[in-house]
N, C-alpha and C positions, 0 to 999 in steps of 0.2 A: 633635535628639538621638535615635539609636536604639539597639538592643539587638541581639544575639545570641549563640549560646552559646558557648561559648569554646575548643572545640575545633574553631572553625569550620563547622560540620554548620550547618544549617537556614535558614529566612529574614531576612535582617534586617528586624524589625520597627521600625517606627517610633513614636517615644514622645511627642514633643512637635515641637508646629510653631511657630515664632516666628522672628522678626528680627533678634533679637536674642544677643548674644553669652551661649553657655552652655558650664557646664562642670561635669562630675558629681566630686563629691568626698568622698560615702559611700554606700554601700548601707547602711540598717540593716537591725537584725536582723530587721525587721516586711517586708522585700523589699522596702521604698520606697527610691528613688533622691532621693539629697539632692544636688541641685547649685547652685550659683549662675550667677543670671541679669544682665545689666546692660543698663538699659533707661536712655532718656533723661531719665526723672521723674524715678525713685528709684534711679538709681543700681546699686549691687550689694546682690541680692536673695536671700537663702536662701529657696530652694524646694524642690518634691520632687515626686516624680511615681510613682503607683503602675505599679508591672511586668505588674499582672495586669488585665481587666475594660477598660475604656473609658482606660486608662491619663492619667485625672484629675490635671492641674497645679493644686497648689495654694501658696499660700503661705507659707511658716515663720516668716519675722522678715522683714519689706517697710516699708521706714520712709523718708524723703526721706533719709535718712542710708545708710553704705554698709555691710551688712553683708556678710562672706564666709567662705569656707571652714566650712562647716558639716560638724557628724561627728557620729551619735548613739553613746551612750555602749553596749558592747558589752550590758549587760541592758535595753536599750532603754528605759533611762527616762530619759535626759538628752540634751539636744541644745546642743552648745561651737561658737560661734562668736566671728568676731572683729567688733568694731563701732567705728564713728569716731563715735559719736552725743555724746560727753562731750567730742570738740576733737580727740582721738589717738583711735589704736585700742586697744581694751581686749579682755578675753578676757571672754565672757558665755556665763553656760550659764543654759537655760529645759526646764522637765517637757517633756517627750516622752511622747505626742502632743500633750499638752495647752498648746502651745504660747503662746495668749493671756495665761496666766499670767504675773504681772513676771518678769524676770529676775535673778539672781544676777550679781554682776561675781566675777571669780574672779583676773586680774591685779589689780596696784596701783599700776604705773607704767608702761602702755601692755603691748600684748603681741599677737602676731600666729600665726599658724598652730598654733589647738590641735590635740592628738594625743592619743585617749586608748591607755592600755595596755589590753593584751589582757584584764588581768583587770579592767578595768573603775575600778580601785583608785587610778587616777593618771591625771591631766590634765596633758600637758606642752603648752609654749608658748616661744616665743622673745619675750624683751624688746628694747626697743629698740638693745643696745649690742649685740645677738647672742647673749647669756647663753642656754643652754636652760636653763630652768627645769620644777618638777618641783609638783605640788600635789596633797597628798594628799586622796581625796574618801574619806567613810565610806557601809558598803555599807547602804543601810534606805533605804525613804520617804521619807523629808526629805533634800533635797538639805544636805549639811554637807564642809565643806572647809577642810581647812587651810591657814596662809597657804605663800604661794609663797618655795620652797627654791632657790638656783642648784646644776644637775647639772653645766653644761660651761660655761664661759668664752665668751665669744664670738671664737670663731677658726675659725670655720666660716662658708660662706655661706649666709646668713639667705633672701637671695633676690635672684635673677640682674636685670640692669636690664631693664624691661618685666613682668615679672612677680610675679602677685599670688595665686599659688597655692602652696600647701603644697609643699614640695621636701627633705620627709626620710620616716622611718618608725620603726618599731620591730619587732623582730624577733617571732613571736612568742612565743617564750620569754620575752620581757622584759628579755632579756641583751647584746642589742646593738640600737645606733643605725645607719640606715644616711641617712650626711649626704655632703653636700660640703663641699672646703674647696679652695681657691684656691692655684695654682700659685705657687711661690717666682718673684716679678719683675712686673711688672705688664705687662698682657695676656697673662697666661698660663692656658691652657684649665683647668675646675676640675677636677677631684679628687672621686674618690669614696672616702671613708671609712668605715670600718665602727669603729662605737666599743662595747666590749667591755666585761663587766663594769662596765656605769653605776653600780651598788647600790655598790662598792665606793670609789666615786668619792665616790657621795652620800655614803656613812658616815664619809672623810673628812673634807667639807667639813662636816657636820651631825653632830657625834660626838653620839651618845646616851648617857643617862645612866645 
């Protein structure tokens, strides 16, 4: 895995050496590079890698089980990934850096590519039926979170066949989804959607009191 800047100017540095299949899927806020690794022991491995000094691999959440798609939480104290360690895959967040600590499960009936929003404020995740789901986390020290709300239906694609990486976003205003969804007729190429006002969607399905 290497790095360079991104208006293309200067050298590509290289960051990690191995054999093994990797794929970066955060930077946090601390400039560490969180990606996953898959190695023939353990499987898929959250790991990270610092940008700056002897750029040091270490490892995040490494278990015979398969962990993936790792994101730290925008005030870098929380780090969501998804884990099969319970039979399915669950949504788990663990302190950031402090990683050793237990984790927290944050799904309740499997759940796969979390996403947090820009303000730090919301975990989302897709459940097994394709539901995006939405989970409110509270801002302080102690990780605390509410249970999991559905924002969208599942009628969008969760994830294309072969693939086990995250394949949506959030805008960052917070005001749109940027997903796919699958052509009307089968084998037809997917669709990119932008889904708009999600909060008003939520307040629907979730009326407050």
């Amino acid at each position: 895995m290497s790095s360079q800047i991104a208006d293309g100017t200067g050298p590509v540095v290289r960051l990690t050496d191995s054999p093994n299949v990797q794929v970066p899927t955060d930077v946090a806020p601390d400039g560490t590079v969180v990606f996953m690794e898959r190695s023939a022991t353990t499987g898929y491995d959250v790991m990270a890698v610092a940008l700056d000094g002897a750029h040091q691999v270490r490892p995040l959440v490494q278990t015979p089980f398969d962990e993936r798609n790792g994101i730290v939480s925008p005030n870098g104290r929380w780090l969501a990934y998804e884990s099969n360690d319970s039979g399915s895959f669950e949504i788990y967040v663990r302190p950031y850096p402090e990683v050793a600590r237990a984790p927290s499960q944050v799904s309740t009936s499997g759940g796969t590519q979390p996403l947090w929003a820009r303000n730090g404020r919301e975990l989302f995740y897709f459940a097994p039926d394709g539901a995006l789901m939405r989970v409110a986390v509270a801002d302080g020290p102690a990780w605390s979170a509410g249970a999991p709300t559905m924002v969208l239906e599942g009628r969008y694609v969760v994830r294309p066949v072969g693939n086990v990486f995250r394949n949506y976003d959030i805008a960052p205003d917070g005001q749109r989804f940027l997903m796919m969804k699958a052509a009307a007729g089968e084998g037809g190429a997917p669709q990119i959607v932008v889904v708009q006002h999600f909060d008003e969607e939520l307040k629907r399905l979730v009326p407050t009191k």
